[in-house]
C-alpha positions in Angstrom: 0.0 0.0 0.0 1.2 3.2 -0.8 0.4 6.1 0.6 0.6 10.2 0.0 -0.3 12.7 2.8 -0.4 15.9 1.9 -0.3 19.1 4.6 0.6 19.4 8.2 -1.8 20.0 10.8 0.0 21.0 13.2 2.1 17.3 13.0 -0.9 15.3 13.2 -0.5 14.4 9.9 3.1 13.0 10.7 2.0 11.3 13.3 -0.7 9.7 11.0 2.2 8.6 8.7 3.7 7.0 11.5 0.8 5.2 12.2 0.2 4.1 8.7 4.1 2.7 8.2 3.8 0.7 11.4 0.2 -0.9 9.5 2.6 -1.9 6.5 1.8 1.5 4.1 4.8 2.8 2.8 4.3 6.5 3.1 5.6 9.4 1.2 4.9 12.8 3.1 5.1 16.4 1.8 3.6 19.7 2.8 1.5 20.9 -0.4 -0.6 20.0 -3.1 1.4 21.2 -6.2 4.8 18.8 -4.0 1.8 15.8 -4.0 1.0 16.5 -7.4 4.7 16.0 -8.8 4.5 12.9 -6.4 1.5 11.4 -8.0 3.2 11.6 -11.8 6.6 10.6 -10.8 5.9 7.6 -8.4 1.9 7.1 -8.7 0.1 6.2 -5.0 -2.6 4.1 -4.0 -4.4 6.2 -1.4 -4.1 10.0 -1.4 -4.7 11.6 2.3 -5.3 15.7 2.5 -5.6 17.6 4.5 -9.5 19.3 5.1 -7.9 23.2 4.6 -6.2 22.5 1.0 -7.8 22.9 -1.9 -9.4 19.6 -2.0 -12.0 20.2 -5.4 -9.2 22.0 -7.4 -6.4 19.0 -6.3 -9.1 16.2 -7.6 -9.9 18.1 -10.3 -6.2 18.4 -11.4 -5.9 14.5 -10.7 -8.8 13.6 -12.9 -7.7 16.0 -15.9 -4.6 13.9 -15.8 -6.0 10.9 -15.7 -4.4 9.5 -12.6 -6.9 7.1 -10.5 -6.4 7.3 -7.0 -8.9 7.5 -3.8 -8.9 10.9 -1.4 -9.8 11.0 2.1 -9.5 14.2 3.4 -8.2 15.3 6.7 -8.7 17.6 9.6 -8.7 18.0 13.4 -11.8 17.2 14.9 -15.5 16.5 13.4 -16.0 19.3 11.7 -19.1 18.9 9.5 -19.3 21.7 7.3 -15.1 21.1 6.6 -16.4 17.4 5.9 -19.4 17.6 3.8 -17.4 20.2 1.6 -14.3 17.3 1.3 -17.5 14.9 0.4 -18.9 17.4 -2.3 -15.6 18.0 -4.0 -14.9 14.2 -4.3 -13.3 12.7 -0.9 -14.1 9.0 -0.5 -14.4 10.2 3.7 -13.3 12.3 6.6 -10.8 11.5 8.8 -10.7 13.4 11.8 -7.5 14.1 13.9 -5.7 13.4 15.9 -5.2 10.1 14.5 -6.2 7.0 16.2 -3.8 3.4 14.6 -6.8 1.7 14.9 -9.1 4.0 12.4 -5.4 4.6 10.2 -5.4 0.7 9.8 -8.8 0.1 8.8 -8.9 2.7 6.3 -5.7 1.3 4.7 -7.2 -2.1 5.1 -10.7 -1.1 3.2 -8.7 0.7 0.2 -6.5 -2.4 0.0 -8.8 -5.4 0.0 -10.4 -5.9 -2.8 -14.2 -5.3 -2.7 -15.5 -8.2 -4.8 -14.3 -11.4 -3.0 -13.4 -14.4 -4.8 -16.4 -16.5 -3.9 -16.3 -20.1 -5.8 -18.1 -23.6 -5.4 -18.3 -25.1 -8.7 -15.9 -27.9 -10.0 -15.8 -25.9 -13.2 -14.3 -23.2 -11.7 -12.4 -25.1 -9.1 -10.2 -26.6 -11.9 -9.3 -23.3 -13.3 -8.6 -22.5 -9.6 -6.1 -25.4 -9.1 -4.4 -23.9 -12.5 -4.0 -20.6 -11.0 -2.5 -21.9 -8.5 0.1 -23.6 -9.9 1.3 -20.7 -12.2 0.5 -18.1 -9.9 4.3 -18.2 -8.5 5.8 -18.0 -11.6 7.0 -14.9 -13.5 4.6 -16.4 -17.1 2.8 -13.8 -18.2 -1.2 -14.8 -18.1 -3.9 -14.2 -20.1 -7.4 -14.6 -18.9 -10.8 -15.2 -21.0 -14.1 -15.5 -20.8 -17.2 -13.8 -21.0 -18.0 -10.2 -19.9 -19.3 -10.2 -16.3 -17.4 -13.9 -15.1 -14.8 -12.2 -12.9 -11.6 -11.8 -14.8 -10.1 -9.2 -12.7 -10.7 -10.9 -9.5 -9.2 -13.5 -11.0 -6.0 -11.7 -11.7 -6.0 -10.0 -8.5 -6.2 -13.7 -7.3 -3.1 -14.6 -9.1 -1.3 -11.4 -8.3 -2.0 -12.0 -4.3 -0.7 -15.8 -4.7 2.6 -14.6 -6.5 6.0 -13.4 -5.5 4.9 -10.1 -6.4 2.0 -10.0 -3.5 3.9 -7.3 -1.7 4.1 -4.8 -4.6 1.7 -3.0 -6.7 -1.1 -4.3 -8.6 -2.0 -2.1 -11.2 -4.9 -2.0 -13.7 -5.4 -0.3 -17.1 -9.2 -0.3 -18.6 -7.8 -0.8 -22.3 -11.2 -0.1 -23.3 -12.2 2.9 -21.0 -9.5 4.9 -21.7 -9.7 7.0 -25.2 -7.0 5.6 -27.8 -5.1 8.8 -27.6 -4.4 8.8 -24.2 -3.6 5.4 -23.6 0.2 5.3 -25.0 0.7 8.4 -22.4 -1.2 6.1 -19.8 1.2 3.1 -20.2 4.2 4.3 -20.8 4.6 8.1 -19.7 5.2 11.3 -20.6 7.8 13.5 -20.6 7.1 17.9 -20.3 5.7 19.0 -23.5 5.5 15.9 -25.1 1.9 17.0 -26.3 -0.3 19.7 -25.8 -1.9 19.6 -22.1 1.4 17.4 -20.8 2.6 20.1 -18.4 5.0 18.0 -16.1 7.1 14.8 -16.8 4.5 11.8 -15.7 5.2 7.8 -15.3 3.1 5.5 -16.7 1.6 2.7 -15.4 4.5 0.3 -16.2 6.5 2.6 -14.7 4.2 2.1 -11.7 3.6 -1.2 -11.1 7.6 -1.5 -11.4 8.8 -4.9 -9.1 4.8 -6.0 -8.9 2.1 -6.7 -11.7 0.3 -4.9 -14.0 -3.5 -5.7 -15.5 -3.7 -5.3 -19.2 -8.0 -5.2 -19.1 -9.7 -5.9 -22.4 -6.6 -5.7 -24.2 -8.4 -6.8 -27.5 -9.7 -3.4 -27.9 -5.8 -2.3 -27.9 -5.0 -0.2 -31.3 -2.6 -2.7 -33.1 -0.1 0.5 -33.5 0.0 0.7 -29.8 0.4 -3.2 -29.6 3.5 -2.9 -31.4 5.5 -1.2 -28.4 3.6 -3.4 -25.9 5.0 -6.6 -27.6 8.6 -4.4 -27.4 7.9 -3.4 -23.9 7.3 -7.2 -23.1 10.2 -8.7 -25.0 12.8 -6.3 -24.3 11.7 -5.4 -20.1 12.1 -1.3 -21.0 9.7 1.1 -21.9 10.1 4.5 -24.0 7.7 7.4 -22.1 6.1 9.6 -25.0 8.6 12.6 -26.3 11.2 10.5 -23.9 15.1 10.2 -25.0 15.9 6.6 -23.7 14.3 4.1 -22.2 13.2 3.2 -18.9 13.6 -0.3 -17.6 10.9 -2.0 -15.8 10.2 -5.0 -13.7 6.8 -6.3 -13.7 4.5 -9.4 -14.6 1.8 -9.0 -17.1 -2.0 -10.2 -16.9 -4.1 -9.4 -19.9 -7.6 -10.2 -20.5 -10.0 -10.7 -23.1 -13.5 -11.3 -23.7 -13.1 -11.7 -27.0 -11.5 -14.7 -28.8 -8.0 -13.5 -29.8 -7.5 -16.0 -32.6 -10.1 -15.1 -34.3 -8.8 -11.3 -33.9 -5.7 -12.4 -35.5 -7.3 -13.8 -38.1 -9.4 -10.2 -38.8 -6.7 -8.8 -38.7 -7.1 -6.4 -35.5 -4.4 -8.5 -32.8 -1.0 -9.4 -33.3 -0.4 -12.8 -33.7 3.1 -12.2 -32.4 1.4 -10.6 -29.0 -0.9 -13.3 -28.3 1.8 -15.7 -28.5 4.0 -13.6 -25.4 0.8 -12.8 -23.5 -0.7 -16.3 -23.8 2.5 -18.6 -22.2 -0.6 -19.6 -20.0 -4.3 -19.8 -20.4 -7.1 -19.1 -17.7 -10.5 -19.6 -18.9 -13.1 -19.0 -16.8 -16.1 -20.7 -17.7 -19.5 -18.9 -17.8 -22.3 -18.4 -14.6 -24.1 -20.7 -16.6 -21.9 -23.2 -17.2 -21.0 -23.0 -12.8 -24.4 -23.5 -11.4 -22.9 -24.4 -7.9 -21.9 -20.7 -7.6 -24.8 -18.9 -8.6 -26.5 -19.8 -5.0 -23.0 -19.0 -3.1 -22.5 -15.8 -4.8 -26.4 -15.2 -4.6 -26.3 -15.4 -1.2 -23.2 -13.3 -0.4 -24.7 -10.2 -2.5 -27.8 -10.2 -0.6 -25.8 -10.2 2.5 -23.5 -7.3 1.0 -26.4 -4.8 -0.5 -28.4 -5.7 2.6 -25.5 -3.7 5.0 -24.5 -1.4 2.1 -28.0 0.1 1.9 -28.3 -0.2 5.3 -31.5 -2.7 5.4 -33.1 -5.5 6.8 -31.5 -8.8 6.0 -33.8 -11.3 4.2 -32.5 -14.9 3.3 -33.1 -16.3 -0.6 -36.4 -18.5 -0.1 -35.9 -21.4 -1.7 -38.6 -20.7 -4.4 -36.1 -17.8 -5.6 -33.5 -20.0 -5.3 -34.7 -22.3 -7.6 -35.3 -19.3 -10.0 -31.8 -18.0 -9.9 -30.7 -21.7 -10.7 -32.7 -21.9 -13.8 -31.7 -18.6 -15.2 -28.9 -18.3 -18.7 -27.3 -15.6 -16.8 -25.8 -13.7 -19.9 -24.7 -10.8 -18.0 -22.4 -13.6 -15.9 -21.5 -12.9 -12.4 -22.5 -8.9 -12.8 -25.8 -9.7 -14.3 -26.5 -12.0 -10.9 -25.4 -9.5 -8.8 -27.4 -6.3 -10.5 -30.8 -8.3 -9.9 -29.6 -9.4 -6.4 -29.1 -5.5 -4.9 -33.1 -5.4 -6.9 -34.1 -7.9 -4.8 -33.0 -7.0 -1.6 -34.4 -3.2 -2.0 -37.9 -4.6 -3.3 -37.9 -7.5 -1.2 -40.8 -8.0 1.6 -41.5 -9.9 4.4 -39.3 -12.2 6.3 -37.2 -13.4 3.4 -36.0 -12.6 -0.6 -38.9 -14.4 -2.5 -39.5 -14.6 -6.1 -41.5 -11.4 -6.8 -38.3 -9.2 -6.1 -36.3 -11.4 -8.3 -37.1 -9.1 -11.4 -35.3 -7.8 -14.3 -34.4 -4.3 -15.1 -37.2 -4.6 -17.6 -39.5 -5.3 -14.4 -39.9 -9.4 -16.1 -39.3 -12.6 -14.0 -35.7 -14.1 -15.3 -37.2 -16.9 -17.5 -35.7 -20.5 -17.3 -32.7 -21.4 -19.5 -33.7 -24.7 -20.7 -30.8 -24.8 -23.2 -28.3 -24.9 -20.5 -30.2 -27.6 -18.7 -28.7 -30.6 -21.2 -30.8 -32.9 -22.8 -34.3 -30.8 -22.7 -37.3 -29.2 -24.7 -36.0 -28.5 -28.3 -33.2 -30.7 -28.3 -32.5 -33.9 -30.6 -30.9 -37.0 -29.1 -27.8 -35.9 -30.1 -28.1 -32.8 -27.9 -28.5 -30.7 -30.8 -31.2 -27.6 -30.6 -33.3 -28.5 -32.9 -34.9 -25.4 -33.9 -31.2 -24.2 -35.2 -30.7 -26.9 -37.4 -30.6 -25.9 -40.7 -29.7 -22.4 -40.3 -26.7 -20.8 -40.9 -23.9 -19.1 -38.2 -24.9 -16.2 -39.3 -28.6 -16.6 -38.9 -28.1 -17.5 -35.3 -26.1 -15.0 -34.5 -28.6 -12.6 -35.9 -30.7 -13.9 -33.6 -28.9 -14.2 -30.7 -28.0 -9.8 -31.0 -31.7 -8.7 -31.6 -32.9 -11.2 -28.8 -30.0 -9.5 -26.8 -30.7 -6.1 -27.7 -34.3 -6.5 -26.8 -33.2 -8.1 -23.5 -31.4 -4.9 -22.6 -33.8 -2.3 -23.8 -31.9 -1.2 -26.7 -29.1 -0.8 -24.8 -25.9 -1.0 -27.3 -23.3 -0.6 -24.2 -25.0 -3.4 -22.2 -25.9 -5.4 -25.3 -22.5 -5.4 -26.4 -20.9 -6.6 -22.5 -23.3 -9.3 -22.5 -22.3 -10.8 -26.2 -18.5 -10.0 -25.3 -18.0 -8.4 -28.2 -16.6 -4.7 -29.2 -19.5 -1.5 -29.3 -17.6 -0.7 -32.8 -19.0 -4.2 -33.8 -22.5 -4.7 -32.4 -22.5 -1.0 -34.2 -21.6 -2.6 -37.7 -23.5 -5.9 -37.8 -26.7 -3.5 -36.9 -26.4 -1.4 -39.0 -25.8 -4.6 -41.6 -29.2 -5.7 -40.2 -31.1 -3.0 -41.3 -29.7 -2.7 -44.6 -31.0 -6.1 -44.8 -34.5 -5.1 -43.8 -34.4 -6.5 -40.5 -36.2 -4.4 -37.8 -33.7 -3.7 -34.9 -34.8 -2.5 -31.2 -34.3 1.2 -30.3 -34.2 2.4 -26.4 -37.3 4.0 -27.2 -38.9 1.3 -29.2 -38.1 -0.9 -26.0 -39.0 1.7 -23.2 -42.7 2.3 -25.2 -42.5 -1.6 -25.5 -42.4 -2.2 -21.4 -44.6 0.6 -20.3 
């Protein structure tokens, strides 16, 4: 854990840094916020403490223009309300009030460091994938991790991460897909002063600061190919060149990628380096579907309604077994996210002494209907465990099917529509837009919303 105070206080804040490096931070310390900014671009933190006088709105303002992701908990002596609701407004995560207390220091530290979404498994599917992860987890191989949008890549990476060598050093992760193409090379790898307009101080990159830990390449299929060139370099060669930089930097890290898309078939198209996959790809984790890990959904069922129960600061109700049963016999195309969406539903719209299968609803307000098709050999399928109504139609037929069916599902929704399908929004865009050239009638969000009123 790294952390940046920022201020004085009169010393309480040193003392709070003492505090902190006897709960395991390692804590950087400096009186102002222009001295924390320069901190932040050089050496990057994972918790930023300020104190309550500073200019709190303009410092996380400055922070996000830059692009640098890090919490703020704002300090100050006492409980000072109006001091703390102004922190709140301007983008604090909390108050801290001082003086310090180790107790309150080690907590916070704790709650920023753990990772929020536990990794919550039952299924032999996913134990097996488990026992893999295991075994390469001490390894410097870099890893690359699949499967659909919404199973839980990143906790798996973080799981891999916290059973490596690495555990004790920075895990950092890059939204390939969030962050606008233009600004990623400057993400990754740096900048150096007026490399481009708007870079007004050198910055590292987030190889440069995950250095001697490991870094998360997240949806690293929707990586411009140009940009995958000096990735495959920064891989092969253990350096890195910041943007407008001289020389390179070396660097120390592991790599994690994942994907939800299937990266041979990327190749193929043209839009992933085959060369890239190979480096990335020395070992393969796929984790399998909600669907296709049934003894989970119940486990991780149960654990949301627990979670959104305290979060929202309600009564706790227990899954009847009716809903249960429900959950069980949902596809689940959303994955692990989709469960736990209609989960913090349930528990606000839930009545009565437990969670029963009127709150179990869909953002459209529908029951989740069964999945028979991921029930085996059931209504529609041949002895051969074919589904019989798509025999005779072509791949692309079904897929048509499968995106307007989807589509509908989310209301028109092309972002959701898109995470649940796993593919690309540029591509759900084109095959649309190929739909209705064709004469097929595709879903709006206001065709839908008129639809479910």
């Amino acid at each position: 854990m790294r952390l940046l105070i920022v201020g004085d206080l009169g010393g309480q804040l040193g003392a709070a840094s003492q505090m902190a490096i006897k709960a395991g931070a390692s804590v950087t310390h400096v009186p102002e916020a222009e001295n924390g900014l320069e901190v932040l671009r050089s050496k990057g933190a994972d918790l930023l403490m300020l104190e309550v006088t500073l200019d709190i709105k303009g410092m996380i303002e400055q922070i996000r223009s830059e692009h640098i992701a890090v919490p703020v908990i704002a300090c100050g002596i006492g409980n000072n309300a109006d001091l703390a609701v102004a922190a709140i407004k301007a983008g604090a995560r909390e108050y801290l009030p001082l003086p310090p207390d180790a107790d309150l220091i080690a907590a916070v530290l704790r709650a920023v460091s753990e990772d929020s979404k536990p990794f919550i498994y039952h299924d032999s599917a996913m134990d097996r994938v488990v026992k893999l992860a295991d075994q390469v987890s001490p390894s410097e191989a870099s890893i690359l991790i699949t499967g659909e949008s919404g199973t839980g890549k990143e906790i798996m990476a973080r799981y891999v991460h916290e059973n490596s060598n690495r555990r004790n050093k920075q895990f950092i992760c890059v939204n390939c897909a969030a962050i606008p193409e233009n600004l990623l090379e400057s993400e990754l790898f740096g900048h150096e002063k007026g490399a481009f307009t708007g870079a007004i101080a050198r910055r590292v990159g987030k190889f440069e600061e995950a250095d001697g830990g490991t870094l998360l390449l997240d949806e690293i299929s929707e990586m411009d190919t140009r940009l995958q060139a000096k990735l495959l370099r920064a891989l092969q060669e253990r350096e890195i060149d910041r943007v407008g930089g001289s020389k390179p930097v070396k660097i120390n890290i592991r790599v994690i990628a994942t994907s939800n898309r299937d990266l041979v078939e990327a190749v193929a198209s043209g839009d992933f380096r085959e060369d890239l996959l190979f480096r990335l790809n020395v070992v393969n984790l796929k984790i399998p579907p909600l669907r296709e890990r049934r003894e989970d959904i119940r486990a991780l069922a149960d654990h949301f309604a627990i979670l959104y129960a305290e979060i929202n600061d309600v009564e706790f109700r227990p899954i009847s077994e009716v809903a249960g049963k429900m959950l069980l016999n949902y596809g689940w195309q959303g994955n692990v996210r989709e469960l736990e969406n209609t989960i913090h539903r349930a528990v606000l719209l839930a009545q009565g002494p437990e969670i029963g299968p009127d709150a179990i609803l869909l953002p459209d307000g529908t029951a989740p209907a069964p999945d028979h098709g991921s029930a085996g050999i059931a209504e529609g399928r041949t002895e051969n465990g074919e589904d019989s109504s798509l025999v005779g139609k072509t791949v692309a037929e079904v897929e048509r099917v499968l995106i307007i069916d989807t589509l509908r599902h989310c209301l028109g929704n092309r972002t959701h529509t898109a995470n649940i399908l796993g593919i690309s929004i540029r591509t759900l865009r084109n095959k649309l837009n190929q739909y209705q050239a064709d004469g097929t009638q595709v879903p709006s969000p206001r065709d839908s919303q008129s639809a479910a009123v």
